[in-house]
N, C-alpha and C positions, 0 to 999 in steps of 0.2 A: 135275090138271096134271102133264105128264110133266116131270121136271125130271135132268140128268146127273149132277147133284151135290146132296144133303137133309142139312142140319145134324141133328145128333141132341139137341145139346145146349149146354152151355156151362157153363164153372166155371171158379174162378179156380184155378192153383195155386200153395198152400202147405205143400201136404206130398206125400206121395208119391201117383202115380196109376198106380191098377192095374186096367188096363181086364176085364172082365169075359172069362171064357174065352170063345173061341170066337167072340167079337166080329170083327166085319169091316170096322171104324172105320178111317178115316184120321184121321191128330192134326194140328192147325195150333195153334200157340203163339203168339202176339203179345204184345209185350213195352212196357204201355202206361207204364209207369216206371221207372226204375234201370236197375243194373247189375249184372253178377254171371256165375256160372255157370249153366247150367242141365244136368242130370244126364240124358239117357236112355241106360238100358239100360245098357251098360258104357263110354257116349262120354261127353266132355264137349263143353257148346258153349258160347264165352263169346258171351254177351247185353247190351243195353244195349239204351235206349229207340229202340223203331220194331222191332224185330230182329222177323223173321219165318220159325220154324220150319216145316216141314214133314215127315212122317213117315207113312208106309203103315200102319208096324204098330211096337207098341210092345212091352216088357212090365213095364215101370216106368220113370217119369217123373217127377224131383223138383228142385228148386234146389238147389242146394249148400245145406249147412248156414250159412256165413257168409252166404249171400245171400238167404235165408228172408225177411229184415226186411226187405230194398231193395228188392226186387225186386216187379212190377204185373205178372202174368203172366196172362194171357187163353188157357183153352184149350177149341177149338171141334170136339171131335169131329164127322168127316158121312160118310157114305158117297158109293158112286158106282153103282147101279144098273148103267150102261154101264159093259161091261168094256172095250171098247175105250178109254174115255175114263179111266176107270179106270187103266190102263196108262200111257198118257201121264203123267197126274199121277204115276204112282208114280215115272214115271222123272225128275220134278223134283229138284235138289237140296234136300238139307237146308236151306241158309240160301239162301230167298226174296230177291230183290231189296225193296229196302224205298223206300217211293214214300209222297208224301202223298194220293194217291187211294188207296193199300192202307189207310191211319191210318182215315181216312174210310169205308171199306166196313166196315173191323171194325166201327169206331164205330155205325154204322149198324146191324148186325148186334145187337150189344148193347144198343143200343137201342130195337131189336124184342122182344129176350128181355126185358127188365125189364117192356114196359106190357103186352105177351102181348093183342096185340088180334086183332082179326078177320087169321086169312090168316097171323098174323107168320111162321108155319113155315116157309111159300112164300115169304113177305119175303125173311127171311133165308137161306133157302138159295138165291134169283135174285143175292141182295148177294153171296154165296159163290162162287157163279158167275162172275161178274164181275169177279173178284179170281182165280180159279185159270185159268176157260179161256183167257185172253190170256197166261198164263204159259207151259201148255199148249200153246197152237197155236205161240208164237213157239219153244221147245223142238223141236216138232215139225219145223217150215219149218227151224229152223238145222240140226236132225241129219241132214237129208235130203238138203240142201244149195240147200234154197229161197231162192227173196229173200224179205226180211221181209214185204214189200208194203206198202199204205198204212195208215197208222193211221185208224183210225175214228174217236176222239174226239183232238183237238186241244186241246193246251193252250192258252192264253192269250197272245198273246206283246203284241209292243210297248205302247203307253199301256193296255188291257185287262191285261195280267198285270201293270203298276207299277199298278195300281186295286187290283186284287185283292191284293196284296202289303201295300199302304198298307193296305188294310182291315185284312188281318188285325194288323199291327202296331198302329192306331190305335184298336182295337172300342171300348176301356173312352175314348174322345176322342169328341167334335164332329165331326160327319164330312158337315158338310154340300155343296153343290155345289161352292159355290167352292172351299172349300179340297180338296176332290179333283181339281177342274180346273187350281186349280195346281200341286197336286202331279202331274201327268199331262200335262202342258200340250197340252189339248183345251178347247175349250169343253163346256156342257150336254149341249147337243143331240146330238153324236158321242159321248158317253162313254155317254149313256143308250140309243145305238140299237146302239152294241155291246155291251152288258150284253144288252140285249132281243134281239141275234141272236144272239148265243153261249150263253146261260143260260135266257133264255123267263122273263126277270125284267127288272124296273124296277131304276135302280142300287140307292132305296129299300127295294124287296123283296130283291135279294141281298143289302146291309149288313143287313136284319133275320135273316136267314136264318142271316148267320154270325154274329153273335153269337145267335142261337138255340145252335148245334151248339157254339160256343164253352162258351157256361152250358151245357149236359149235359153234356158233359167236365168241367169244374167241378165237376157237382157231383155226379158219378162218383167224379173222384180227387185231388178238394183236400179240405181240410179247414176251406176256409172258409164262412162263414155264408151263407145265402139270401142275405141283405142287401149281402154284401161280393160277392158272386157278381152281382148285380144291377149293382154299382157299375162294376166289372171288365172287365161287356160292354157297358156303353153305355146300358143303358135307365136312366129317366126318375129311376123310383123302383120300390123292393121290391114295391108296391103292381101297377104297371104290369105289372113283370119278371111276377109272377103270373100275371097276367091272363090276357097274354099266352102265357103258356105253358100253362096249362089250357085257352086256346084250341086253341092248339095241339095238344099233346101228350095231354088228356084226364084230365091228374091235377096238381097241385100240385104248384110244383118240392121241396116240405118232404118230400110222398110218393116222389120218383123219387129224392131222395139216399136217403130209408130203404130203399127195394128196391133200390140197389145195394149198401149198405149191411148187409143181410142177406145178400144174396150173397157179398160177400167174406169174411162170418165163417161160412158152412156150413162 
């Protein structure tokens, strides 16, 4: 698979990072908690949750000392094969526009590296993609003095984005028809045929899906129990939330907090 951009890795930081000589990494930071400073090289940059670094090349990379303990930092060394493309990214700035589709790709990203199933490498470097080229090309079009041109994916907007909003607000609540259709004021039948034209989901299947991605986040970087994590997004009972997610996912939600788990204390 030819691909413009291949993750190499991923680690959290808590102490200093010193990328190997001779390395030809680009660094991306994502800042999935706190606040604080974060250190490279001889700059500071203040951070806080969503904050989305970028950096070509480094030569030490650390959190301030006071922000060691606050701070959820996510950092996703990848290369770029194309040096054309290569170029562009390098000419991004340092602090990323931060978006809840960028939250979302990391998440994703990371949740490739922990089950490390068939492909994740490709996974994870297409999720990487998808998150730098549109950053990229619109850099591009504005230095050049292009129109931005049309967007390709479209958000959500009127009763469809107050759906999706209400969900996420509501996951750990009752979220059945009626009470979406009044909070949305549509009936059934219009809310479930725009769920099913916009997402390629039943409104059932999208409300399950987000509080899926809700409990992994959970149980990433809370510190609550399976049980309370089950409560939190909505499902049934701990028994179900289970099930459910080894359907899914391929491992027990008790195994996927332990492999994050172990990742954040390497």
């Amino acid at each position: 698979m030819i691909q413009d951009i291949r993750l190499t890795g991923y680690d959290f930081l808590d102490k200093p990072l010193l990328p190997l000589a001779g390395g030809q990494n680009f660094h991306l930071f994502y800042v999935f908690d706190g606040s604080g400073v974060l250190i490279v090289d001889s700059s500071s940059h203040t951070c806080s949750r969503d904050s989305l670094f970028l950096f070509p090349s480094l030569e030490v990379a650390v959190p301030s000392p006071g922000s060691r303990s606050t701070l959820t930092i996510l950092h996703l060394p990848f290369t770029c094969p194309s040096p054309r493309m290569g170029a562009e990214i390098a000419r991004l700035p340092r602090l990323l526009p931060a978006s809840p589709e960028h939250r979302s790709l990391v998440m994703e990203i990371l949740h490739e590296c922990i089950l490390k199933r068939p492909l994740y490498e490709d996974l994870c470097s297409l999720y990487l993609e998808q998150l730098l080229i549109p950053l990229a090309a619109a850099s591009y079009r504005t230095g050049r003095g292009f129109s931005r041109g049309p967007r390709i994916a479209r958000r959500p907007e009127g009763p469809l984005a107050e759906a999706c909003a209400y969900i996420d607000r509501h996951l750990g609540e009752d979220l059945s028809s009626d009470i979406l259709c009044e909070a949305c004021r549509v009936n059934a039948r219009q809310l479930n045929s725009l769920f099913k034209k916009t997402f390629n989901q039943s409104t059932i299947e999208y409300i399950g899906n987000r509080r899926l991605v809700r409990a992994r986040e959970l149980l990433c970087f809370s510190r609550d129990s399976v049980t309370r994590i089950a409560e939190s997004t909505g499902f049934k009972s701990v028994h179900y939330f289970s099930r459910v997610f080894k359907e899914k996912e391929g491992i027990p939600p008790g195994e996927y907090k332990k492999r994050i788990a172990r990742s954040l204390t390497l």
